[in-house]
DRENMARKE-972621 format. One record per residue (C-alpha): residue number from 1; y, z, x. Coordinates in Angstrom, 3 decimals, padded with zeros to 6 digits. Layout:
% residues N
<node><num>NUM</num><y>Y</y><z>Z</z><x>X</x></node>
...
***
This chain:
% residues 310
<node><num>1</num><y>000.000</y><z>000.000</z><x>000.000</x></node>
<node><num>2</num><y>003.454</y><z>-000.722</z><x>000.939</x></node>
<node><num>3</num><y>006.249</y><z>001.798</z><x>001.743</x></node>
<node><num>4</num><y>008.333</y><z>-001.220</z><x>000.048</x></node>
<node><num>5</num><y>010.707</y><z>000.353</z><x>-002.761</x></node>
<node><num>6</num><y>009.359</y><z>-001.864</z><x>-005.765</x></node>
<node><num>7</num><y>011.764</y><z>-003.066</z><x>-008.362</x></node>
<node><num>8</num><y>009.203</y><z>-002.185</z><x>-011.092</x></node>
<node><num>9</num><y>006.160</y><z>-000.904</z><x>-011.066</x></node>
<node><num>10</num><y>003.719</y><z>-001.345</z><x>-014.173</x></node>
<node><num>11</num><y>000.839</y><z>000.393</z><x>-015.024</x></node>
<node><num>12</num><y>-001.649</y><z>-000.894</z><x>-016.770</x></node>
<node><num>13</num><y>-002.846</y><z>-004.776</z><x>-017.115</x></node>
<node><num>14</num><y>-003.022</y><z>-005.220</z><x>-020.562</x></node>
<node><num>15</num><y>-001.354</y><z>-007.872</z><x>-023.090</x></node>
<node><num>16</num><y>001.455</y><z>-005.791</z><x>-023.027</x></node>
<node><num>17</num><y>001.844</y><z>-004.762</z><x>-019.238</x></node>
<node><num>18</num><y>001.272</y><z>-009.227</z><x>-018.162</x></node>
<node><num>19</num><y>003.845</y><z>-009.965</z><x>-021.005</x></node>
<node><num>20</num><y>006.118</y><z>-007.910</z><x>-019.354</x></node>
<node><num>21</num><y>005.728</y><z>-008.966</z><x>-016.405</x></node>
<node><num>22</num><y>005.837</y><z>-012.781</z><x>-016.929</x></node>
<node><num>23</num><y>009.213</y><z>-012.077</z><x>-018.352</x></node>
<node><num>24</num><y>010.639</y><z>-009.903</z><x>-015.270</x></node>
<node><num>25</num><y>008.421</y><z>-012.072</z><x>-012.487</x></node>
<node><num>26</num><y>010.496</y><z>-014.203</z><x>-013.488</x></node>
<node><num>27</num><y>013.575</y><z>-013.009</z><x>-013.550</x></node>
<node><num>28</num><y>012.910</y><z>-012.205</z><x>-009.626</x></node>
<node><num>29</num><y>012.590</y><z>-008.944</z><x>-010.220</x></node>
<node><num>30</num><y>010.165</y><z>-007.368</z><x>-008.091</x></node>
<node><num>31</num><y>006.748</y><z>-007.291</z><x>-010.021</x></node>
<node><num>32</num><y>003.497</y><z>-005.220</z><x>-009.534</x></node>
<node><num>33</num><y>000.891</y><z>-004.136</z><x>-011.708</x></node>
<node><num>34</num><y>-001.751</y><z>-001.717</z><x>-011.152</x></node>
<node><num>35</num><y>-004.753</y><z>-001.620</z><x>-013.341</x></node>
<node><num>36</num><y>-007.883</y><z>001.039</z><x>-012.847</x></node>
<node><num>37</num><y>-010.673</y><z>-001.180</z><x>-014.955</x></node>
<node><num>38</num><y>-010.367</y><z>-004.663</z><x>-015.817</x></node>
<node><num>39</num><y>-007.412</y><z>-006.594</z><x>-016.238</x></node>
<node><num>40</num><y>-006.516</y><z>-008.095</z><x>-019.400</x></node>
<node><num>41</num><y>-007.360</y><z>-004.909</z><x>-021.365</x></node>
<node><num>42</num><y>-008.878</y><z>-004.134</z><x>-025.033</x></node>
<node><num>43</num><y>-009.033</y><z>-008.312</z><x>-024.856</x></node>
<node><num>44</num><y>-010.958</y><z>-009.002</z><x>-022.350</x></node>
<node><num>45</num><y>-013.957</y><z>-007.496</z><x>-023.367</x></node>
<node><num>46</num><y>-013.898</y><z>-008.957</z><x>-027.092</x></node>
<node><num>47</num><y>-015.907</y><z>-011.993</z><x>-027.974</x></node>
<node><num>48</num><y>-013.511</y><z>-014.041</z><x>-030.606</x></node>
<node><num>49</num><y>-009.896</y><z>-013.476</z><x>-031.591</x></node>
<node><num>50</num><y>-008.561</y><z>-014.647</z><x>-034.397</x></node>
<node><num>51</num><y>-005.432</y><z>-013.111</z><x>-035.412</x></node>
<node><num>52</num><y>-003.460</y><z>-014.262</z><x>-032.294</x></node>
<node><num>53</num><y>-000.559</y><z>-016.632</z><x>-033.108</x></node>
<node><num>54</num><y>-001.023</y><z>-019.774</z><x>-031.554</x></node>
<node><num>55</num><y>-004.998</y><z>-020.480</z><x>-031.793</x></node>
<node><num>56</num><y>-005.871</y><z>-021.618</z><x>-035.419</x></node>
<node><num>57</num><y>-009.429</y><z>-021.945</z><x>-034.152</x></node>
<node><num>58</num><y>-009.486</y><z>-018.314</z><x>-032.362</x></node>
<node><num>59</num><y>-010.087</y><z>-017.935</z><x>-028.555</x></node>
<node><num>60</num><y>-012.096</y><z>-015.919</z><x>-026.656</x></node>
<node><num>61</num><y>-010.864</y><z>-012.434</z><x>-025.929</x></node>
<node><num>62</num><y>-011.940</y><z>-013.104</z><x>-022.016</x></node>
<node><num>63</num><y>-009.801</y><z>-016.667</z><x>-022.086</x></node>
<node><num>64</num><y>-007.146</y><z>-015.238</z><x>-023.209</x></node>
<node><num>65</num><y>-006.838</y><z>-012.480</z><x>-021.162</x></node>
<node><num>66</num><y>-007.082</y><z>-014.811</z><x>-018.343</x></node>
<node><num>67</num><y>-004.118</y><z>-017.001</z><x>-019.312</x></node>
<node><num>68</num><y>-002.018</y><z>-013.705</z><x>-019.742</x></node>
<node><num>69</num><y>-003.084</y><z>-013.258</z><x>-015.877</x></node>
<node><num>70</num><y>-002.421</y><z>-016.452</z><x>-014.553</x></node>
<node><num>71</num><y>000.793</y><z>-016.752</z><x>-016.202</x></node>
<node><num>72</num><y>002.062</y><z>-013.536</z><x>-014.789</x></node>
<node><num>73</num><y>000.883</y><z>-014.483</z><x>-011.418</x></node>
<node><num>74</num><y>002.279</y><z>-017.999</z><x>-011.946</x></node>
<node><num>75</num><y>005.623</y><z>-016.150</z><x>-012.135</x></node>
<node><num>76</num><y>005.304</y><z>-014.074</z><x>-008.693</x></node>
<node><num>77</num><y>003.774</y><z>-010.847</z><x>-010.386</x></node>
<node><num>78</num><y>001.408</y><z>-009.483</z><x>-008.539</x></node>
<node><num>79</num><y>-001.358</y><z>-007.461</z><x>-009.521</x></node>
<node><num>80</num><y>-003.620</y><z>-004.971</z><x>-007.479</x></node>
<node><num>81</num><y>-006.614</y><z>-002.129</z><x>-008.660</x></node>
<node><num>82</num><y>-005.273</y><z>001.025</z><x>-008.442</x></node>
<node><num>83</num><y>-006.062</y><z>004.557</z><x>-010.311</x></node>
<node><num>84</num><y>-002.376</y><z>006.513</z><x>-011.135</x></node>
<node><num>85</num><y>-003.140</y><z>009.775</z><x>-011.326</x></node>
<node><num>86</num><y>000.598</y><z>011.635</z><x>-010.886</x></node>
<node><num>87</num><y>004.464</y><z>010.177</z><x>-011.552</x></node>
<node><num>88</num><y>007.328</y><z>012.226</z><x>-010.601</x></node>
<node><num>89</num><y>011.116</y><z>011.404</z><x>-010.612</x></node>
<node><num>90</num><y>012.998</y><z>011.388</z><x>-006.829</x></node>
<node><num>91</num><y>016.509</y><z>010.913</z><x>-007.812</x></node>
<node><num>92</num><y>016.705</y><z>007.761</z><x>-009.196</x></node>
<node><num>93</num><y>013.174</y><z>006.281</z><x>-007.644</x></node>
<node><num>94</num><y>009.884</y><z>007.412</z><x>-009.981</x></node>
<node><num>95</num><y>007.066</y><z>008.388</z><x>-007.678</x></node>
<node><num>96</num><y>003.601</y><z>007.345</z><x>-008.142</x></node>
<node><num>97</num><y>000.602</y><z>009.206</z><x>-006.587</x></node>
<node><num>98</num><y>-002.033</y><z>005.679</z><x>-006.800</x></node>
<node><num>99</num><y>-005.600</y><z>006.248</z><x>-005.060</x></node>
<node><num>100</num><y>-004.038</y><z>009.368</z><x>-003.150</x></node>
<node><num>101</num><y>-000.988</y><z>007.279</z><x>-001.940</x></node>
<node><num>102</num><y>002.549</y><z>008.062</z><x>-002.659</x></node>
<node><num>103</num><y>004.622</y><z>004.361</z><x>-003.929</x></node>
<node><num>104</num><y>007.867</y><z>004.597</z><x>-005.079</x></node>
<node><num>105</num><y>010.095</y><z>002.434</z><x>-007.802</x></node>
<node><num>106</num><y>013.530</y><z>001.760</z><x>-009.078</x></node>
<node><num>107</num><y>011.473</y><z>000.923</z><x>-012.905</x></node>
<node><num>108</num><y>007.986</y><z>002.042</z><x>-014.268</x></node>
<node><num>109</num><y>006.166</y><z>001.025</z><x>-017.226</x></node>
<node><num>110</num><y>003.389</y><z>002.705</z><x>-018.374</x></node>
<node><num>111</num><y>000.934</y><z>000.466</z><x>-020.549</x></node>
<node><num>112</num><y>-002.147</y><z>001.971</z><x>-020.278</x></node>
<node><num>113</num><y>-003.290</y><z>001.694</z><x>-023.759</x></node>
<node><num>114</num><y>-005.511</y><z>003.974</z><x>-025.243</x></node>
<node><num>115</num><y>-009.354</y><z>004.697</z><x>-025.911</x></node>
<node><num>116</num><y>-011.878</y><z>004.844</z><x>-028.730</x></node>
<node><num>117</num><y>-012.959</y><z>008.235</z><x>-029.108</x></node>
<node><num>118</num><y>-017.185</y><z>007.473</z><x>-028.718</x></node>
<node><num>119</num><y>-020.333</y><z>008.715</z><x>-030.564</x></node>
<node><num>120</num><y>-022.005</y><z>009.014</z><x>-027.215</x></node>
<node><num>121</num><y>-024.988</y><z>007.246</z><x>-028.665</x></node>
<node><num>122</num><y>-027.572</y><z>005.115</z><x>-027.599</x></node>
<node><num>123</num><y>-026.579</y><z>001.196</z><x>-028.430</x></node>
<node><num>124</num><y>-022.938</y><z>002.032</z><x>-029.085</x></node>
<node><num>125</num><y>-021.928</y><z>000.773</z><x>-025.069</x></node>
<node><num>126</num><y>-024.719</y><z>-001.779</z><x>-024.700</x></node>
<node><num>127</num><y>-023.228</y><z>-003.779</z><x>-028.065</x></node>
<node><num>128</num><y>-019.857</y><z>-003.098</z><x>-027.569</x></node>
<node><num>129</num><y>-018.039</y><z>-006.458</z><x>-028.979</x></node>
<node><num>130</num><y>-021.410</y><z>-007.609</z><x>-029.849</x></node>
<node><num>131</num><y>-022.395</y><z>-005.700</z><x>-032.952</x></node>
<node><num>132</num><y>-020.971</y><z>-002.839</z><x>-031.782</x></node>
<node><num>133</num><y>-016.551</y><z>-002.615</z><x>-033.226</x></node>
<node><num>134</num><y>-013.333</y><z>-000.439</z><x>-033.232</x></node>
<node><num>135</num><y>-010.752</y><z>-002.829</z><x>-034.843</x></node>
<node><num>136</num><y>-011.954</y><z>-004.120</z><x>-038.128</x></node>
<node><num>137</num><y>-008.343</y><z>-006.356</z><x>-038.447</x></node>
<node><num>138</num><y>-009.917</y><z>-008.157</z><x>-035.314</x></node>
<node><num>139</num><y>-012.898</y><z>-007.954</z><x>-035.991</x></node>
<node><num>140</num><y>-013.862</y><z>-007.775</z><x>-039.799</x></node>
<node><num>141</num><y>-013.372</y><z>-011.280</z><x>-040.369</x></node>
<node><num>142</num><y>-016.425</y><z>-011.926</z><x>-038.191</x></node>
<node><num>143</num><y>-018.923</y><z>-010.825</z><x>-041.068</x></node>
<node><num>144</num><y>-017.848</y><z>-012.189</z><x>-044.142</x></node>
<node><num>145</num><y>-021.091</y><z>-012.296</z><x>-046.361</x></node>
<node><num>146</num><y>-022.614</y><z>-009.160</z><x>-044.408</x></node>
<node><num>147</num><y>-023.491</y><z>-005.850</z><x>-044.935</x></node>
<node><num>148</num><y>-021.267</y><z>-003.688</z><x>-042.796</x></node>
<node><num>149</num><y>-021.638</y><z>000.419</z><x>-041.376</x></node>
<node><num>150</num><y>-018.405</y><z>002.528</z><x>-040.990</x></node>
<node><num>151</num><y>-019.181</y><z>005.762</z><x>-039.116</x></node>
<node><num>152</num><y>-016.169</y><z>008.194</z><x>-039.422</x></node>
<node><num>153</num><y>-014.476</y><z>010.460</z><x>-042.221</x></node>
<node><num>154</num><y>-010.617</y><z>010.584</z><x>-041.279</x></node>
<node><num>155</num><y>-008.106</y><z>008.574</z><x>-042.395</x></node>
<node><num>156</num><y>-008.762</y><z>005.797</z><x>-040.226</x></node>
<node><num>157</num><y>-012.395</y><z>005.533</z><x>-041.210</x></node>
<node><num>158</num><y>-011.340</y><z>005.550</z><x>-044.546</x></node>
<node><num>159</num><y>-008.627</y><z>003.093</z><x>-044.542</x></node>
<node><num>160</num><y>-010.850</y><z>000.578</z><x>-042.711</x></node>
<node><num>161</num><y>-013.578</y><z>000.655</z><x>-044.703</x></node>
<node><num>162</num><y>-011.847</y><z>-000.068</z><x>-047.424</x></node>
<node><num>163</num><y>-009.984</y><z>-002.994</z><x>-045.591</x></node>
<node><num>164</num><y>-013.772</y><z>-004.128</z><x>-044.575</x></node>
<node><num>165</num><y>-014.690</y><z>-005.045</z><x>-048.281</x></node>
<node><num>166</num><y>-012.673</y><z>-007.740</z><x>-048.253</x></node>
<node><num>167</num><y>-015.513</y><z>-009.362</z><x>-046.264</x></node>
<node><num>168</num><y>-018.868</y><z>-007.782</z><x>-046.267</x></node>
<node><num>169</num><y>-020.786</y><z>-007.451</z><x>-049.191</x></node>
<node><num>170</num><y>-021.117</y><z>-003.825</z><x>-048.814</x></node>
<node><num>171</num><y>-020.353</y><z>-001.098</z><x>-046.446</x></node>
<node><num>172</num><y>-022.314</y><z>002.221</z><x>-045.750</x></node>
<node><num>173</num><y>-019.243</y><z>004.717</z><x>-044.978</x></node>
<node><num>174</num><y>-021.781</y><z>007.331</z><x>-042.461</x></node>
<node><num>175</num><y>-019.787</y><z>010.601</z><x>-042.201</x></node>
<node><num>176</num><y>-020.841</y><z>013.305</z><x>-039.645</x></node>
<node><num>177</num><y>-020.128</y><z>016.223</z><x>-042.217</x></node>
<node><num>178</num><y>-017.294</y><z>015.310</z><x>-044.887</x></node>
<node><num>179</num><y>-014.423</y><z>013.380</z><x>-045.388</x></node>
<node><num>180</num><y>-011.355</y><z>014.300</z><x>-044.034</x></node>
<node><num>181</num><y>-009.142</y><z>011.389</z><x>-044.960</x></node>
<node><num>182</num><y>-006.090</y><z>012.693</z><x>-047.147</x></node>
<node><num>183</num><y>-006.141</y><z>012.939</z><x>-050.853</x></node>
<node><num>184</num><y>-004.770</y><z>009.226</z><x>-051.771</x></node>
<node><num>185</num><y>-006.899</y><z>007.656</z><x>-049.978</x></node>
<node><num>186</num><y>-009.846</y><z>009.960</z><x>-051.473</x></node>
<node><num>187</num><y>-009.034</y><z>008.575</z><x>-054.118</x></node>
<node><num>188</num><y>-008.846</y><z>004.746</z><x>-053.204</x></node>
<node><num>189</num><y>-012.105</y><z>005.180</z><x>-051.769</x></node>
<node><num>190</num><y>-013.306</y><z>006.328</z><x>-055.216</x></node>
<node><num>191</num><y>-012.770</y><z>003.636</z><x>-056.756</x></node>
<node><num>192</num><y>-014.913</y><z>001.325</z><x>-054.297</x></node>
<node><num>193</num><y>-017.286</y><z>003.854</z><x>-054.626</x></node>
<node><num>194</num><y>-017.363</y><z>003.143</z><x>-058.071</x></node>
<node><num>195</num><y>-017.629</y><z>-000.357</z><x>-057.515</x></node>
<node><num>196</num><y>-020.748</y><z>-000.178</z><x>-055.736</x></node>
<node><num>197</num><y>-019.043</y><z>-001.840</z><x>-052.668</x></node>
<node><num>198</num><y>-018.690</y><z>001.352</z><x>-050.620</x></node>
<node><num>199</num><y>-021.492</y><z>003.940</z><x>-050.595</x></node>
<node><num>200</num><y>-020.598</y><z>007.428</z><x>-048.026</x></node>
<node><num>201</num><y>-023.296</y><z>009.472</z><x>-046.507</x></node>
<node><num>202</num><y>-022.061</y><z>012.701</z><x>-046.087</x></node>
<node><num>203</num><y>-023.088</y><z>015.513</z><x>-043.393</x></node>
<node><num>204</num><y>-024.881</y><z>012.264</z><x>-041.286</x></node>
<node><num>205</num><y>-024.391</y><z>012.604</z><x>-037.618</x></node>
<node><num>206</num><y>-025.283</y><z>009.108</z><x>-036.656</x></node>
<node><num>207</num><y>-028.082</y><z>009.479</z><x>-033.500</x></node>
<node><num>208</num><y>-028.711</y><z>005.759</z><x>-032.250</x></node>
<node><num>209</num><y>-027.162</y><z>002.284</z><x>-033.445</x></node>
<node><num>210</num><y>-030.399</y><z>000.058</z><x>-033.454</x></node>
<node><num>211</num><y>-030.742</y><z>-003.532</z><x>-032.010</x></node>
<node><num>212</num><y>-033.590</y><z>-006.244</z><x>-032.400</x></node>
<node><num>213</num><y>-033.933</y><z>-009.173</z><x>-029.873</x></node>
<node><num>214</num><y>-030.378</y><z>-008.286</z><x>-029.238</x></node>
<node><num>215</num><y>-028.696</y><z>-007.882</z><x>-032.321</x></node>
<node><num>216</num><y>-027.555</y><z>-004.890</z><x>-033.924</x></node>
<node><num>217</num><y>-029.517</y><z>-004.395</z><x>-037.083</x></node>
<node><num>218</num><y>-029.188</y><z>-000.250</z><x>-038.140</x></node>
<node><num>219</num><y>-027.405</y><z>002.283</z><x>-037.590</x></node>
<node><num>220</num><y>-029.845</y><z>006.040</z><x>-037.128</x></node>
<node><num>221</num><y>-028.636</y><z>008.834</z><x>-038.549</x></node>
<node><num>222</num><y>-029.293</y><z>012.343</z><x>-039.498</x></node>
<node><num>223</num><y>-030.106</y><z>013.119</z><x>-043.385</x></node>
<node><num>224</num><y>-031.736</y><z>016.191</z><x>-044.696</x></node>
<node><num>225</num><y>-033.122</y><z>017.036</z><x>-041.353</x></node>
<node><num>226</num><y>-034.858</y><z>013.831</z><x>-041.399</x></node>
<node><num>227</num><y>-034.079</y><z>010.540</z><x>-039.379</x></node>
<node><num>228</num><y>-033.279</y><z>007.578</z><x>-041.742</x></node>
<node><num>229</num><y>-032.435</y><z>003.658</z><x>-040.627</x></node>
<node><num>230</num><y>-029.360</y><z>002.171</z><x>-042.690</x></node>
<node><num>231</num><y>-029.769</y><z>-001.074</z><x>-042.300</x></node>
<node><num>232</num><y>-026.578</y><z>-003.396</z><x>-041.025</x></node>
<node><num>233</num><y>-025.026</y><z>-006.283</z><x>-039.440</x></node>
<node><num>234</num><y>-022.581</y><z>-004.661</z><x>-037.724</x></node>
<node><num>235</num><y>-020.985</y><z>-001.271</z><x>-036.773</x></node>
<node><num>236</num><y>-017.151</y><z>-000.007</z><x>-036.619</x></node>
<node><num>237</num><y>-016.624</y><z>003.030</z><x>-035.092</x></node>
<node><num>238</num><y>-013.519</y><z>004.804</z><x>-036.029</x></node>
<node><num>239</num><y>-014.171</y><z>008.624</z><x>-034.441</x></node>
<node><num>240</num><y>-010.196</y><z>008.960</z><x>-033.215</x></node>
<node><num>241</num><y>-008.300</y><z>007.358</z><x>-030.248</x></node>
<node><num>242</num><y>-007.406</y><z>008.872</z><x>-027.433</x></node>
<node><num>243</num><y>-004.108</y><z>007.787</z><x>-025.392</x></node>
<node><num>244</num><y>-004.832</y><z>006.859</z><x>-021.982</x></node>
<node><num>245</num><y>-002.207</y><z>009.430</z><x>-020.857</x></node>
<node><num>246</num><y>-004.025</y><z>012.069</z><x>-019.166</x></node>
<node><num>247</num><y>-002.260</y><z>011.437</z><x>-016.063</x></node>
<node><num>248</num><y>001.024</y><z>012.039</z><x>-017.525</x></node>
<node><num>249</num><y>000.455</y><z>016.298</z><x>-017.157</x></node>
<node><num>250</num><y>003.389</y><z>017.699</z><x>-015.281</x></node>
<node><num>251</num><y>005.575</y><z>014.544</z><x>-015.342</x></node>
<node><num>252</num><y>008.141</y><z>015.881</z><x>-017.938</x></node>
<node><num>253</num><y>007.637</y><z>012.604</z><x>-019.895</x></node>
<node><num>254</num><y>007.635</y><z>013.421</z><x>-023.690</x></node>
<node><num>255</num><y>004.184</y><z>013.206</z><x>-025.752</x></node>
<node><num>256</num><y>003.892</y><z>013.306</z><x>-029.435</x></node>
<node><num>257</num><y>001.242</y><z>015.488</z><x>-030.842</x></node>
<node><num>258</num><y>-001.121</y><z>013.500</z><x>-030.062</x></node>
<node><num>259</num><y>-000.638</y><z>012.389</z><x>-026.935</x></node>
<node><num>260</num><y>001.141</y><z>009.257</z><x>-027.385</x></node>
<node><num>261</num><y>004.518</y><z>008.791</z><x>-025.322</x></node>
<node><num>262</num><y>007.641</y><z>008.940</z><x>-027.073</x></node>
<node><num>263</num><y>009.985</y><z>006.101</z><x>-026.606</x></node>
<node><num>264</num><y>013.892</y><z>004.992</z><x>-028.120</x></node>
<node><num>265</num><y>014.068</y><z>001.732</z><x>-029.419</x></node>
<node><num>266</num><y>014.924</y><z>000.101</z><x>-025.986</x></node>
<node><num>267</num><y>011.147</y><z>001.596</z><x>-025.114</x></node>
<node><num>268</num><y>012.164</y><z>003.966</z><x>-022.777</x></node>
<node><num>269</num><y>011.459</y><z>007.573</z><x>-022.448</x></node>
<node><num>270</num><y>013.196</y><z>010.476</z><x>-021.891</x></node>
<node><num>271</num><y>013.119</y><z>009.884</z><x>-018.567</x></node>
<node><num>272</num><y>015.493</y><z>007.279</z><x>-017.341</x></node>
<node><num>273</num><y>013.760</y><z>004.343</z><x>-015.472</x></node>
<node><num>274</num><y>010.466</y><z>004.858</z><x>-017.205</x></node>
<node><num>275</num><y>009.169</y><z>003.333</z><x>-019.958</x></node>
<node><num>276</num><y>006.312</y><z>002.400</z><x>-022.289</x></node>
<node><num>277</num><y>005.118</y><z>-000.314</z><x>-024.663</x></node>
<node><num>278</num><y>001.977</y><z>-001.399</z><x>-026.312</x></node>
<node><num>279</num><y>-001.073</y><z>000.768</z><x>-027.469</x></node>
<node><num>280</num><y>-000.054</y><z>004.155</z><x>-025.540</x></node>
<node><num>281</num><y>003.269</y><z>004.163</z><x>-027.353</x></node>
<node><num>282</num><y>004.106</y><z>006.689</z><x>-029.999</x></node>
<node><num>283</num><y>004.146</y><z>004.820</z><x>-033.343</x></node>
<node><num>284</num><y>002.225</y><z>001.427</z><x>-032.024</x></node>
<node><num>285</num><y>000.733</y><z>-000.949</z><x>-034.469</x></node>
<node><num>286</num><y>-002.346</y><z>-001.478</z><x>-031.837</x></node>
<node><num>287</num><y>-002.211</y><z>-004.876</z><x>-032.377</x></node>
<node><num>288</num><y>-002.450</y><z>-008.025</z><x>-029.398</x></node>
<node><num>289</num><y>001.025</y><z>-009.638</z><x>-030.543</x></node>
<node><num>290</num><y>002.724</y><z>-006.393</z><x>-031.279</x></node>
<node><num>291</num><y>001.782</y><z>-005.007</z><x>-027.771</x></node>
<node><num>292</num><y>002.937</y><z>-008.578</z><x>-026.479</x></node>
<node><num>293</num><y>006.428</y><z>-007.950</z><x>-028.604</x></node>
<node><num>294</num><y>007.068</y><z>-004.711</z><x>-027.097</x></node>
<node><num>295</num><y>005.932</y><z>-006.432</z><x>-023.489</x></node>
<node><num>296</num><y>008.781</y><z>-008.341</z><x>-024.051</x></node>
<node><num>297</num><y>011.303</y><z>-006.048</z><x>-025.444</x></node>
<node><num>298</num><y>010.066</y><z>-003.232</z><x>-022.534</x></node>
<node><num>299</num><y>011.070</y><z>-006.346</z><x>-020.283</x></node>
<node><num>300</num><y>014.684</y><z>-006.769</z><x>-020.636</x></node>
<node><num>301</num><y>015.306</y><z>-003.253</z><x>-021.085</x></node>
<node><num>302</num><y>014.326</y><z>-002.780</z><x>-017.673</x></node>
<node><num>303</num><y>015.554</y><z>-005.849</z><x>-016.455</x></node>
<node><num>304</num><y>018.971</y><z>-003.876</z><x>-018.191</x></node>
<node><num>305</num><y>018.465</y><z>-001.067</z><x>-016.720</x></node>
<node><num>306</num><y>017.837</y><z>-002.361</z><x>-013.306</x></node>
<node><num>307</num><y>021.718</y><z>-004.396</z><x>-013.277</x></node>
<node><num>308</num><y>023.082</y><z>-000.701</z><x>-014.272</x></node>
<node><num>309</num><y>021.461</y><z>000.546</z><x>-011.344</x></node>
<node><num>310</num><y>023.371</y><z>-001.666</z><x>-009.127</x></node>
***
């Protein structure tokens, strides 16, 4: 690593983190990126997306993350692997402790997204993107004429499942114990109950998600002390998300409740110089072109806040 001062440092190399940087790459600011796992992000490791402006016929999550790459690069961004795991403020620089090293920057932007929360059970990693969900406005679409399996009880569960009917033919809502969603959408859910196009198992811990020659085909769970195989085409998991902000502890950057980072409108936090955008953000739609929007928008407010500096 360099004992360069960077212009801006991003972390993260997500949609939003190589939108960003395509737009200040190339307004010769300084560019770097560092990502701990795979660059492109939550796209990357989806088969087919649909809902991206641009593609009527979808693309490939793993295409377009690599356009999103070589456009940045194109540009003069570079990006490098790199775990942050400590930023701190120097005066006007931001500190960055990456793989033990100390870099320093005049900019940072944190894009690092978030994570599913996991069941931890067999199948759920090994089918991930291939049977195996956690965004049913990505992914839904996918199994129109299928039978479906929502494991989860909050609201998110909830809300999703009921989103899910508008393709599958039915959905089996699996709920570890019982369903914490709020009272209106109790009572949305009702109704599809009602319908027969929803049916909930309460107090089912789900143990395995079941495959056959490679696709997944049940979901195992827990019933009356007995294990029972709900039979599926698919499975979306919606147990919670988790901010990928973990390395944030000390750095005086504001968190909501949950663990998202506060920003203003410009995207910046309380901390002047650093700022946030996509998935990780406080109040994030968690959506590929909204975390490409705020890319954008995270872009010229540093690019803004870079000219005040001089």
């Amino acid at each position: 690593m360099s004992d360069k001062i960077q212009d801006v440092i991003m972390i993260g190399a997500g949609p939003s983190a190589l939108t960003a940087a395509i737009y200040t790459a190339r307004e010769d600011i300084d560019t770097i990126l560092y990502e701990k796992a795979m660059v492109g992000g939550i796209p990357a490791v989806v088969d087919m997306i649909d809902n991206y402006p641009g593609f009527p016929d979808g693309i490939e999550g793993m295409a377009l993350a690599e356009q999103m790459e070589k456009q940045a690069k194109r540009f003069g961004a570079k990006i490098e692997f790199g775990d942050v795991t400590a930023i701190r403020t120097e005066g006007d620089l931001i500190a960055l402790t990456i793989d033990g090293a100390e870099v320093k920057a005049k900019a940072v932007l944190i894009a690092t997204g978030n994570a599913n929360n996991r069941l931890g059970v067999p199948g759920e990693d090994e089918y991930y993107g291939r049977g195996v969900h956690f965004c049913a406005t990505c992914d839904g679409a996918f199994y129109r004429g299928k039978r479906l399996v929502v494991v989860g009880g909050g609201n998110s569960a909830v809300q999703e499942a009921i989103y899910l009917t508008r393709f599958a033919t039915h959905i089996d809502l699996v709920v570890r114990s019982t369903i914490k969603a709020s009272e209106v959408l109790q009572n949305d859910l009702k109704k599809y109950i009602d319908d027969n196009k929803i049916t909930v198992h309460l107090g089912s811990p789900t143990e395995e998600i079941v495959a056959t020659d490679g696709h997944v085909t049940a979901v195992r769970v827990t019933k009356d002390g007995k294990s029972v195989d709900i039979e599926t085409d698919g499975v979306f998991v919606f147990a919670g998300l988790k901010p990928n902000t973990g390395f944030l502890a000390g750095s005086g950057i504001e968190l909501d409740d949950q663990g998202f980072i506060k920003t203003d409108l410009r995207l910046q936090t309380n901390i002047p110089g650093i700022f946030a955008s996509g998935d990780v953000r406080s109040g994030a739609t968690m959506q590929i072109a909204s975390a490409v929007g705020e890319g954008a928008t995270a872009a010229n407010s540093i690019d803004e806040y870079l000219h005040d500096l001089k």
